[in-house]
C-alpha positions in Angstrom: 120.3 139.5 93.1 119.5 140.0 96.9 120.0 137.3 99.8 115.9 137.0 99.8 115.7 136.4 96.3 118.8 133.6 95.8 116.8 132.2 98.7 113.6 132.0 97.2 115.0 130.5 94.2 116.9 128.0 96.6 113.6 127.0 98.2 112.4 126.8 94.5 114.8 123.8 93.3 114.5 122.5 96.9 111.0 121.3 96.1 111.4 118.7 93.8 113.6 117.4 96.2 111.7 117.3 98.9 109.5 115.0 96.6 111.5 112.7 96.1 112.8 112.1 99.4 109.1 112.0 100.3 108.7 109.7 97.6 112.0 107.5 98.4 111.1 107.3 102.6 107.8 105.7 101.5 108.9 103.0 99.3 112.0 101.8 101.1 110.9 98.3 102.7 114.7 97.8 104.2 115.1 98.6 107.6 115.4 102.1 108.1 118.7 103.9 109.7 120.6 107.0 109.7 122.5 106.2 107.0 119.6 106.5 104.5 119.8 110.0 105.7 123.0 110.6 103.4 120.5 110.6 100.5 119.9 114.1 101.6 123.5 115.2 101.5 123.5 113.7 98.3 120.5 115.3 96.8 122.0 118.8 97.8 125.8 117.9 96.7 124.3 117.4 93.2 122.3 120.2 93.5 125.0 123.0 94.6 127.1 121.0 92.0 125.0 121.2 89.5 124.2 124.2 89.8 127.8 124.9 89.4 128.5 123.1 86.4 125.4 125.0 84.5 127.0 128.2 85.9 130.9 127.2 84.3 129.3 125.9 81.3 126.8 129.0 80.4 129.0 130.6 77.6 130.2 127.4 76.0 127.1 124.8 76.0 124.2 127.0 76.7 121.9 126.5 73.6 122.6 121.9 74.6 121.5 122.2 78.0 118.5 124.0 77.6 117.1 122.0 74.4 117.7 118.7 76.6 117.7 119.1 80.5 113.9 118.6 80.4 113.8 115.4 78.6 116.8 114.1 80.5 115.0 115.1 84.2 111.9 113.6 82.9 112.9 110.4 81.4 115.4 109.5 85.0 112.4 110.3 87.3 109.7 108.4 84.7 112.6 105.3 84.8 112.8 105.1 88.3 109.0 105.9 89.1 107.9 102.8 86.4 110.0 100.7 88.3 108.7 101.4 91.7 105.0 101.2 90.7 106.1 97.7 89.3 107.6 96.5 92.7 104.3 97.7 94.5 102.0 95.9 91.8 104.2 92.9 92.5 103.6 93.5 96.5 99.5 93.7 95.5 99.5 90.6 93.9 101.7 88.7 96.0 100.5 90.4 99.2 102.6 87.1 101.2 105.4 87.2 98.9 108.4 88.9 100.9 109.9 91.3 98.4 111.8 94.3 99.6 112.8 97.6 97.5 115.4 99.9 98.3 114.9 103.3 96.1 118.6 104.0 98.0 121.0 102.1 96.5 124.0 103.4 94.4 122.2 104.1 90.8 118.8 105.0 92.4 120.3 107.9 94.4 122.5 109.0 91.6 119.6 108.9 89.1 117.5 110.2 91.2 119.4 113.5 92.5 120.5 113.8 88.7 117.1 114.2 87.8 116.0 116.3 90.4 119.0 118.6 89.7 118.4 119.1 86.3 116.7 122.8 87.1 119.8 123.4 89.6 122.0 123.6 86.5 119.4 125.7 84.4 119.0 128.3 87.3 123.4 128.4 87.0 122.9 129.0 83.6 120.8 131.7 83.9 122.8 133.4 87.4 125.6 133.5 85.0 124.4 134.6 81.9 122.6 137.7 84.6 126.6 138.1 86.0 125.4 136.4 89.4 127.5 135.2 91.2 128.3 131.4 92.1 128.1 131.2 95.7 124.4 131.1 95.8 125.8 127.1 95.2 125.8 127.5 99.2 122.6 128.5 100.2 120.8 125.8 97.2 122.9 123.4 98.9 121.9 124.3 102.6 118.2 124.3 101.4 117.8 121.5 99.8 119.5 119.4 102.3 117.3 120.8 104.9 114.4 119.7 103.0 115.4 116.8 102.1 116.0 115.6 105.1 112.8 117.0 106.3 111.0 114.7 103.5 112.7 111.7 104.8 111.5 112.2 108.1 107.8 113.1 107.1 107.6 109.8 104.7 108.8 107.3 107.2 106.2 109.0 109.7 103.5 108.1 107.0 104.5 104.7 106.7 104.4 103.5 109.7 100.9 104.7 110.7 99.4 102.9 107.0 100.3 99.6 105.7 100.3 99.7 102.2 102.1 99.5 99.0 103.8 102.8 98.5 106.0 102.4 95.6 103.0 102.6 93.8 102.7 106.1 95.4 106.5 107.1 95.4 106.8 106.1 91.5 103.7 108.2 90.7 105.0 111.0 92.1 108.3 111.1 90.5 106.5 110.3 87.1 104.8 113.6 88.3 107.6 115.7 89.1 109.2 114.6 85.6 105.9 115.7 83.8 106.0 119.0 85.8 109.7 119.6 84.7 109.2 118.8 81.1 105.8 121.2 81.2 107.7 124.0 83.0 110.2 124.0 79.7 108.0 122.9 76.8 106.2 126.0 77.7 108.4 128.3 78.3 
């Protein structure tokens, strides 16, 4: 496989990603700082890693990961999503009520970059089951943080020019990107 096409691909699993960081810039109501930018870093460690791990574990668990990653991607994202439209029904109600949600703390990210990596470790699969090799763990990882981080920055622009309850948003569309992963594989 060429440089264009693992690049392609990259851009590919870089999309849900870029979602979620979308999604995750919108709702956070703590102040914002550079540090929330180490979500991105995360999001690509787990999906280089993951990517990785799908790769290793082609010849030995294939017929597992494939009958479950789609459930497992769309039951984290539909978790987290159901929570955040809670927190911004909460904010409607209680428009005075101070109340503050932070879609970045410890189990969020790591649910939430598990279950946007989920495909990561299906394309590894597949690169090693083609005889591809595992270095295209480099260029996943260079695209998605560059999206990522790009989502971050677009979603905090949005916020500050409307005032409004975005969990609501931010949880609908990672309910949507878990319903677009589990229709990608239930109809394969």
């Amino acid at each position: 496989m060429g440089f264009l096409s693992t690049l392609l691909i990259a851009i590919s699993l870089s999309v849900d990603s870029f979602s979620v960081s979308i999604a995750s810039s919108l709702c956070c109501s703590e102040k914002w700082n550079g540090k929330n930018y180490l979500f991105a870093v995360v999001l690509a460690v787990f999906q280089a890693g993951l990517f990785c791990l799908g790769w290793i574990l082609a010849f030995h668990f294939q017929y597992l990961i494939e009958s479950l990653d789609h459930w497992i991607a769309f039951g984290l994202l539909s978790m987290i999503g159901l929570n955040m439209i809670r927190e911004g029904v909460i904010k409607l109600r209680h428009p005075n009520e101070e109340r503050s949600y932070n879609p970045f703390t410890f189990w969020n990210v790591l649910l939430l970059a598990v279950g946007s990596s989920i495909d990561a470790m299906a394309v590894g699969i597949a690169f090693a089951c083609a005889g591809q090799d595992w270095k295209a763990a480099y260029i996943i990882a260079i695209a998605t943080l560059l999206f990522s981080a790009l989502g971050l920055f677009l979603g905090q622009k949005l916020k500050r020019g409307i005032k409004f309850p975005f969990e609501i948003v931010g949880g609908v569309i990672l309910i949507i990107i878990g319903v677009k992963i589990l229709i990608e594989h239930l109809t394969c």
